[in-house]
KEDO-449260 format. One record per residue: x negated, y, z of N, C-alpha, C in turn; residue in three letters. Coordinates in steps of 0.05 Angstrom, whole numbers, plus 5000, padded with zeros to 4 digits. Last residue first. Example, Ala and Ser with C-alpha at 12.3 -4.5 7.8 and 13.67 -1.06 7.14 Angstrom:
474349555142472749795143474250015157ser 473648865156475449105156473649345156ala 
! end
This chain:
444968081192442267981194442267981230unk 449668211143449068171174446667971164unk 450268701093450868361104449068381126unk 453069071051452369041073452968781079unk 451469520988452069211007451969211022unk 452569890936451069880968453869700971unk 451370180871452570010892451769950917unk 451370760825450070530851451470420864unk 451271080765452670990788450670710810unk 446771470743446971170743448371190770unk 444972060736446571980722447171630725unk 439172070770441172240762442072070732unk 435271800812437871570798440271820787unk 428971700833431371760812432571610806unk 429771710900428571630883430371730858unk 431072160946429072050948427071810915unk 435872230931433772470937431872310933unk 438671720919438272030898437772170914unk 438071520977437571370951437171550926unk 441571981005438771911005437671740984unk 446671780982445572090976441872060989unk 447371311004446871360973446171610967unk 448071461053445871231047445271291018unk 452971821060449471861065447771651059unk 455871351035455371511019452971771029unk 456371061093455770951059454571151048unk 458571441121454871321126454071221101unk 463771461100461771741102458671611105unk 465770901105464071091081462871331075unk 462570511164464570641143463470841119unk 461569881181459770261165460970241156unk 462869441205463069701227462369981199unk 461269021174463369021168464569381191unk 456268891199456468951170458869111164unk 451668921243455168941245456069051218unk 447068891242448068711261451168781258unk 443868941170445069001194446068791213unk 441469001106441968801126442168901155unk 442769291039442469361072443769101095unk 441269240980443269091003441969151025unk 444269580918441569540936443769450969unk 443769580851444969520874443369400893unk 443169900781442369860812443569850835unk 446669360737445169660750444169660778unk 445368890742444869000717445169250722unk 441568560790443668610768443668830749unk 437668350851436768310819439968350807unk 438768860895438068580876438868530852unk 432669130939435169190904435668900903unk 433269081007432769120986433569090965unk 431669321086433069421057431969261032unk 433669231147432169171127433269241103unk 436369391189434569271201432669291175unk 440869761232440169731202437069631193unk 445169751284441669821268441869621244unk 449670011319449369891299446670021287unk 452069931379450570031362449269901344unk 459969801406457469731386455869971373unk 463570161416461870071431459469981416unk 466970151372467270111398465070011414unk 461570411336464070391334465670171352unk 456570901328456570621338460270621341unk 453771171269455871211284456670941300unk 447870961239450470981230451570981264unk 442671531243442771241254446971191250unk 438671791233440771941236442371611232unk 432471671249432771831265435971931255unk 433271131219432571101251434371461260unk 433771301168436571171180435671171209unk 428471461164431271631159433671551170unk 425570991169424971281183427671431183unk 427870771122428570661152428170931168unk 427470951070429370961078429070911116unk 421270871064422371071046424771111077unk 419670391071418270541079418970831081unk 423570071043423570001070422070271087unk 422170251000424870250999425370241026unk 416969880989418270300976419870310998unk 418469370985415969561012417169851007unk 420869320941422769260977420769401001unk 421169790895419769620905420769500936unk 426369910853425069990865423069740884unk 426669810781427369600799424969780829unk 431670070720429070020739429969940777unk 436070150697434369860692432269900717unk 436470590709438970480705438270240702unk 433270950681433170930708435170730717unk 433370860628431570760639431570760678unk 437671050616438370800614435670670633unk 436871670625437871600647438971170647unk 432771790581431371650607433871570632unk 436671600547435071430540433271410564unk 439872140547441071910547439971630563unk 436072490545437272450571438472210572unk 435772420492432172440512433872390536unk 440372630473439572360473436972340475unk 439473110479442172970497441672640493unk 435773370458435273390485436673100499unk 437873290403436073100406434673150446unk 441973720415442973500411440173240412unk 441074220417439974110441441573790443unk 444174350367443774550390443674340418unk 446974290308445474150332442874270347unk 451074650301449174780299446074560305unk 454774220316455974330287452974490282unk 454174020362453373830340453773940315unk 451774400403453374510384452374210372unk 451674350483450674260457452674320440unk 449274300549451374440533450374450498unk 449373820592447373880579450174050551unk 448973510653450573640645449073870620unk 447172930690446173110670447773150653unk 450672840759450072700733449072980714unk 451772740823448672770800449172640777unk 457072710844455473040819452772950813unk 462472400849459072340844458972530822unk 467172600883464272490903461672550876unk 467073020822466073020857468372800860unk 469373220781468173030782466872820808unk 471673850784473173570778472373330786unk 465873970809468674010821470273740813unk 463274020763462473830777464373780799unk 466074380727466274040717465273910745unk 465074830749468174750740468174500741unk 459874870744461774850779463774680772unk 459574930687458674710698459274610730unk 460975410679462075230665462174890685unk 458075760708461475730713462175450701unk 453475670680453375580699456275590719unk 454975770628454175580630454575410659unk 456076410644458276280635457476000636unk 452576860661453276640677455076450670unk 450377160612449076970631449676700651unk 455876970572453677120590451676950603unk 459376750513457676720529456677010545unk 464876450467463776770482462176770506unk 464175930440464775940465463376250472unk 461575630393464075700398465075890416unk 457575290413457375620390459075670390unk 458874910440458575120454457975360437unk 461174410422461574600415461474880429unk 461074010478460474070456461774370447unk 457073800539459574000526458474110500unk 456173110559455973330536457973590530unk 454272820607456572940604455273200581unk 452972090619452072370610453972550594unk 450971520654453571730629451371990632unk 451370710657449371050652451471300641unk 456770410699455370510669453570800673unk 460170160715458370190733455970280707unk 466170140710464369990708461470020705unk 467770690746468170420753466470200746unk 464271110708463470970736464570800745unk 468271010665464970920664464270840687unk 473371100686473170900678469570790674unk 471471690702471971480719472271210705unk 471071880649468771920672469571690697unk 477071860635473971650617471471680630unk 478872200679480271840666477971740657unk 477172670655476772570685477572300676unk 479772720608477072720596475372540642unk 485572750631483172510611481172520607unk 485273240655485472940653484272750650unk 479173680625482273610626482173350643unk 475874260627475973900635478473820635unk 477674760589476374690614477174410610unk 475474860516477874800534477474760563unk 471174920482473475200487476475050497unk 467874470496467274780506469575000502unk 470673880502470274030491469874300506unk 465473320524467273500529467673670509unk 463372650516463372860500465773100516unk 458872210549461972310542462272660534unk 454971770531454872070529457772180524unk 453371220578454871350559455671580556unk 448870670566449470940576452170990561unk 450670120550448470100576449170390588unk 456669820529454770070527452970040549unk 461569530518459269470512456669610519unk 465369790550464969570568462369460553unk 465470310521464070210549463269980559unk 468070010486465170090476464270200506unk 472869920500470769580494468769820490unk 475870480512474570220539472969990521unk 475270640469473570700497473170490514unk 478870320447476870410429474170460447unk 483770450468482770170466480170180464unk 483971020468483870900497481970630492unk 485171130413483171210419482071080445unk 490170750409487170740394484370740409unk 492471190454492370920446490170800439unk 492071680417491271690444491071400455unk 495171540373493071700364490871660396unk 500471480388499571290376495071270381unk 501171950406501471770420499571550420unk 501672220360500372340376499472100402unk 503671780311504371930328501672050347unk 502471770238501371630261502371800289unk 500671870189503971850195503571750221unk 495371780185496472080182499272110196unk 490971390206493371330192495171660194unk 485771180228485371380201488271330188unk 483971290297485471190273485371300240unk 480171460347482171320337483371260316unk 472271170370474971450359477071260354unk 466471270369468871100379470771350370unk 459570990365461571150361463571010360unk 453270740389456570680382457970950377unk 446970690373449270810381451070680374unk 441270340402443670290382445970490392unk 434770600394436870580413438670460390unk 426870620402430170560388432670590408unk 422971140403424270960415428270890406unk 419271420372419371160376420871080397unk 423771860374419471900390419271640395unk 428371530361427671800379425171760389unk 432271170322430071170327428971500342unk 438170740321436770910324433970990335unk 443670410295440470390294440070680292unk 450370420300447770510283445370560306unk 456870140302454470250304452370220291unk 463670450302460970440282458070400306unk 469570220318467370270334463970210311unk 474070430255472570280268469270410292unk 477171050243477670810252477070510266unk 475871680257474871350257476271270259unk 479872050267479472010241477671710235unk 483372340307482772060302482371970275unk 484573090294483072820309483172560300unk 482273420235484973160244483273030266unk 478073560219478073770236480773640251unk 472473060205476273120201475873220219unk 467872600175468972800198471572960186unk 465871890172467972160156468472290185unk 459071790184463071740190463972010175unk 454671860164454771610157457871670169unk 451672410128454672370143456072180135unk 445772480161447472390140450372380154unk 442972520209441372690189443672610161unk 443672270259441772060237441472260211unk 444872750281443072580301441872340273unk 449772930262447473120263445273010271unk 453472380263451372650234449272700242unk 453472520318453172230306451572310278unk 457272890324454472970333453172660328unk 461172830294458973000285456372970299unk 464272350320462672390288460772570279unk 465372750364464472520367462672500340unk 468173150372466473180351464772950359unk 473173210395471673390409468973350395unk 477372870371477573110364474473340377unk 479972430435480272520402479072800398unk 475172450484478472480470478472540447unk 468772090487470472260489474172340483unk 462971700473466371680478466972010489unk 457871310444458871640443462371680448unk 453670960484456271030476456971330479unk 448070560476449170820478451370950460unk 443970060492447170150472446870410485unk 437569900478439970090492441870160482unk 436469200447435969530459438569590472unk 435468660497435968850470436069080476unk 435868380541432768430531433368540500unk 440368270564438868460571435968550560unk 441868010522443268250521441868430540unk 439967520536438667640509439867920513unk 441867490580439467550581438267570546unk 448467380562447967660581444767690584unk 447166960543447567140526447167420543unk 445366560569444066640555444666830538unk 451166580605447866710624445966740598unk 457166730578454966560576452466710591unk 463766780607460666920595458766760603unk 469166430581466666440607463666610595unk 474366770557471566590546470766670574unk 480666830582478266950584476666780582unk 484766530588484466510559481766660552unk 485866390637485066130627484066250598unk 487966890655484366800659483466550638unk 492566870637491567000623488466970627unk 495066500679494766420650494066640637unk 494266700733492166470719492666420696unk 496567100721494767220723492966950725unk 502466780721501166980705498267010693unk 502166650781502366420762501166580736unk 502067170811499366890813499266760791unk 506967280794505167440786502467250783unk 511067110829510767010796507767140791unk 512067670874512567390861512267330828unk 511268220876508568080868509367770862unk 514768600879514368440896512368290895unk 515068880830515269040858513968840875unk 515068530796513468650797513568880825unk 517667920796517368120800515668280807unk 518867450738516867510756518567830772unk 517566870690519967060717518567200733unk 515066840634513666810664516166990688unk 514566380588514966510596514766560619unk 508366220536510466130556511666360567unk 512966290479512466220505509366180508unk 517766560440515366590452515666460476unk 523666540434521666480411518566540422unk 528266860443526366990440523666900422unk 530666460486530466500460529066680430unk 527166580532526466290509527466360490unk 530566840560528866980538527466880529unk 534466580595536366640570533866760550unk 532066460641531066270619532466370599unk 532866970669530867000653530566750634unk 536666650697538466910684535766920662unk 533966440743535966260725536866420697unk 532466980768530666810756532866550735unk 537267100790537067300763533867130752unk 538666740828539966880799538867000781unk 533266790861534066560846536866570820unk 530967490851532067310865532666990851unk 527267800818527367780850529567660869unk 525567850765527067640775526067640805unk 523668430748525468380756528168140765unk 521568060680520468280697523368270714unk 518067700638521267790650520467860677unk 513767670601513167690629516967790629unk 510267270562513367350558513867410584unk 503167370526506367240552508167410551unk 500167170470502667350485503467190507unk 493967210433495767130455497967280470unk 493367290362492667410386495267240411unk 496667280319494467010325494367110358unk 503267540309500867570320499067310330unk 508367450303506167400281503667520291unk 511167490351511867200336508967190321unk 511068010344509667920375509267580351unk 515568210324513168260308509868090322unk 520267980341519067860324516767950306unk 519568230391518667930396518567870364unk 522268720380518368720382518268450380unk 526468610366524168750346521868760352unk 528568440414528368290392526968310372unk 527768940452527168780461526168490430unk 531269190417529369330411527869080426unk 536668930427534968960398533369020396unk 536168570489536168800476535368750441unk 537668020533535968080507536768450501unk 538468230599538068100582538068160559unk 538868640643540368720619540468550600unk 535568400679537968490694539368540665unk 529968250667532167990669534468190682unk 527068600615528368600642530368420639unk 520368440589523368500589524268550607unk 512968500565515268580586518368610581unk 508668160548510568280529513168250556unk 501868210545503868180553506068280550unk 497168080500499368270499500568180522unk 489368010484491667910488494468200499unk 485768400462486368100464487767970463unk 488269020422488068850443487168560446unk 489069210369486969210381485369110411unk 493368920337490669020327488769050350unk 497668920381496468750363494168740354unk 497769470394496869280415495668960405unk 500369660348496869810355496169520378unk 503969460341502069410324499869570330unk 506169690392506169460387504369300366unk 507270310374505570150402505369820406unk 509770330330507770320320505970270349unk 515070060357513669890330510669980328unk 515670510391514970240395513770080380unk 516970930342515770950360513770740378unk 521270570322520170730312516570770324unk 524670640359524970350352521570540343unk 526071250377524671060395523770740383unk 528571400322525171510329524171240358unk 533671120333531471070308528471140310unk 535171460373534971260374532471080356unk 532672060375533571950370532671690368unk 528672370423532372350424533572130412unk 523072020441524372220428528472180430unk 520071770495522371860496524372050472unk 515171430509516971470480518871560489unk 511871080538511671450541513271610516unk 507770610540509470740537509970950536unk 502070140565503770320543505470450556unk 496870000606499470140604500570240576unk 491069630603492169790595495569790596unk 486369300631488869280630489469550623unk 481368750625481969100629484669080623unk 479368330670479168390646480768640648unk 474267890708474768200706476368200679unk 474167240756474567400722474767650724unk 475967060802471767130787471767140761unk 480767090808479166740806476666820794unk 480867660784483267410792481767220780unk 481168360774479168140787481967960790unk 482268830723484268740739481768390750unk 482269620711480769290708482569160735unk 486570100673484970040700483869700695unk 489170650649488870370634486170330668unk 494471010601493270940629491170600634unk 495571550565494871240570493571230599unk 500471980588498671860581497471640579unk 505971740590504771890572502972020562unk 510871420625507771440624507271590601unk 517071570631514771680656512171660641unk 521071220596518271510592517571650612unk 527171260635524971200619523171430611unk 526771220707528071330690525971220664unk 524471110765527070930746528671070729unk 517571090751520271200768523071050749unk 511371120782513271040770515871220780unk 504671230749506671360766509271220752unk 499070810756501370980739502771030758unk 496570810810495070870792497471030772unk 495670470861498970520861496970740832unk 492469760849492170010855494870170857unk 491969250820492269210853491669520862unk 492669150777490069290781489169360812unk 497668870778495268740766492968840772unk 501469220798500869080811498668920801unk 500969700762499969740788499569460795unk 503369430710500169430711499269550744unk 508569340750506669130723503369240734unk 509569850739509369720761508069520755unk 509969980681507570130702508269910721unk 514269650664511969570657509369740674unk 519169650675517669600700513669490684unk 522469800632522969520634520869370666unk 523370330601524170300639524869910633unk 521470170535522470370562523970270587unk 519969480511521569780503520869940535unk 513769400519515669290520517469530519unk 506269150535507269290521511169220516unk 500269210557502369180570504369320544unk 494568890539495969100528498369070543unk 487268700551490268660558491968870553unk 481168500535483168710548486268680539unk 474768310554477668160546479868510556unk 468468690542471068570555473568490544unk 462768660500465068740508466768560527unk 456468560532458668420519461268550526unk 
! end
């Protein structure tokens, strides 16, 4: 079930990165007190009262002219509309109303979708008295707040949970007993659509050498050596007059609900560029939410080859990608489809490893011997034994180690625990979780 997601959206230097740092409780956008610092999208999940919902950063408009920035905004505003849940709509209580401030609230006015009116920079009892002047504004409710400081914020972050639907248990177990989503995400342009073609044999999306040529998350029924799957495809926009900006936006929104729907997901690289950014950003956004992936480099007929060029190729990426390198790195033409029915055989067994449930005898028999003879680091004094191991029951694999000092293992032992877990059983391409509770 897709996620609730949240659009931060408000003219330039109004503290909207700080905003989303302090929501995602990470230091993530980079700030500074000038305008247009963000420019790429940026976008992180935000926990408050046993809710998750996703949070996205706008901005990054700096053209010269005045007219281009109104301009500019308008079209980050009707994207946030369209494609967000809900908006928070950022001012600054130090300059009070603005025109550009007034042009968004009255496009904010006609939106069904939910808005708060976050006044940003009320860090003292003046300048909070100073924020009731953006009632006029015509939206409520409104929220004084500072974002450096975190005051106001609590109050906020319960009125945006209150609007998150409670996930239903019969829906998350019909959802587990349907088929395999499998998400085709990548950055604009790297042939998402095609290799979507080349895979049902028709050209059910319009392809464009123009990045963001989807406009809607398409999915399609699929069938591989009898085995079904449902793909998603994802992309950004079909509007031409559309900024670059704009175009990257979309595309962000687009990624994040088709992860947040997806069991696996085949992130697409392009072959005549090395790993960029972003393309790191949508690998991490999967593994945060704890998703099957699989790393496609496309367009490899493209690409002047030797012997060793694949295997350059692939240092390169696992580098960027490191702590987690077991994932299946598979080099494919969707234009030639060139090992495209391989990429979805990988897809489909890494969903299967991704569901499967190791045995608590396995696991006990497997792991202890191992932890006995390289045993976690005793930490003042304390030796710490690790008494019992086993999975529990969620939706990827998460496994709970019972100890005398839970709260003593640090993450180098963590992460030898999980590097044994992938030697010992398969888990290439499925992020893992590890617990610790006292016994």
């Amino acid at each position: 079930m897709a996620g609730f997601t949240i659009a931060i959206v408000g003219r330039p230097n109004v503290g909207k990165s700080t905003l989303f740092n302090r929501l995602i409780a990470e230091r993530q956008a980079i700030v500074a007190d000038v305008s247009g610092v963000t420019r790429d999208r940026i976008y992180g999940t935000s926990d408050w009262d046993g809710k998750t919902f996703n949070v996205v950063d706008t901005g990054g408009f700096v053209p010269d002219a005045r007219d281009e920035i109104t301009r500019a905004i308008a079209h980050q505003v009707e994207i946030a509309i369209d494609e967000a849940d809900g908006i928070l709509f950022v001012c600054d209580a130090t300059t009070g109303i603005t025109d550009l401030d007034d042009a968004i609230a009255r496009m904010l006015r006609k939106s069904k979708k939910p808005v708060w009116l976050v006044v940003n920079k009320a860090d003292n009892y003046e300048r909070t008295l100073d924020a009731q002047v953006f009632y006029r504004l015509g939206i409520e409710p409104l929220f004084p707040i500072s974002a450096i400081s975190g005051s106001g914020t609590g109050e906020l972050l319960d009125a945006i949970v209150a609007n998150i639907p409670p996930s239903s248990s019969e829906q998350e177990a019909s959802s587990a007993d349907s088929l395999p989503r499998i998400a085709i995400v990548g950055q604009p342009n790297v042939g998402k659509s095609s290799l979507l073609n080349a895979l049902i044999g028709e050209p059910r999306n319009v392809v464009s050498h123009e990045p963001g040529t989807t406009r809607d998350a398409i999915h399609t029924h699929y069938n591989l050596f009898q085995k079904s799957c449902i793909l998603i495809d994802t992309a950004g926009i079909r509007r031409k007059d559309a900024y670059k900006d704009q175009l990257e936006f979309y595309a962000t929104i687009r990624t994040i609900k088709a992860v947040d729907e997806a069991d696996v997901c085949m992130l697409l690289l392009d072959a005549t560029r090395p790993m960029t950014a972003q393309d790191v950003n949508i690998f991490s956004l999967i593994i945060r939410k704890r998703k099957g992936v699989v790393l496609l480099v496309n367009k490899w007929d493209a690409v002047e080859k030797d012997t060793h060029t694949a295997k350059v190729f692939e240092t390169a990426i696992r580098e960027k990608i490191s702590p987690f390198t077991d994932v299946p790195i598979i080099f494919i033409s969707a234009l030639e489809k060139t090992r495209i029915y391989k990429a979805m055989e990988t897809a489909l067994d890494v969903h299967h490893r991704r569901k499967q449930k190791i045995p608590t005898s396995q696991l006990n028999e497997v792991l202890l011997p191992i932890i006995a003879q390289t045993p976690p680091p005793a930490v003042r004094g304390h030796h710490i034994h690790i008494k019992y191991i086993t999975q529990l029951p969620a939706s990827h694999p998460t496994f709970l180690f019972f100890t005398n000092y839970p709260d003593e293992i640090r993450q180098p032992y963590k992460q030898f625990l999980e590097n044994q877990l992938r030697k010992h059983f398969a888990f290439s391409g499925v992020p893992l979780s590890i617990y610790f509770r006292k016994k």
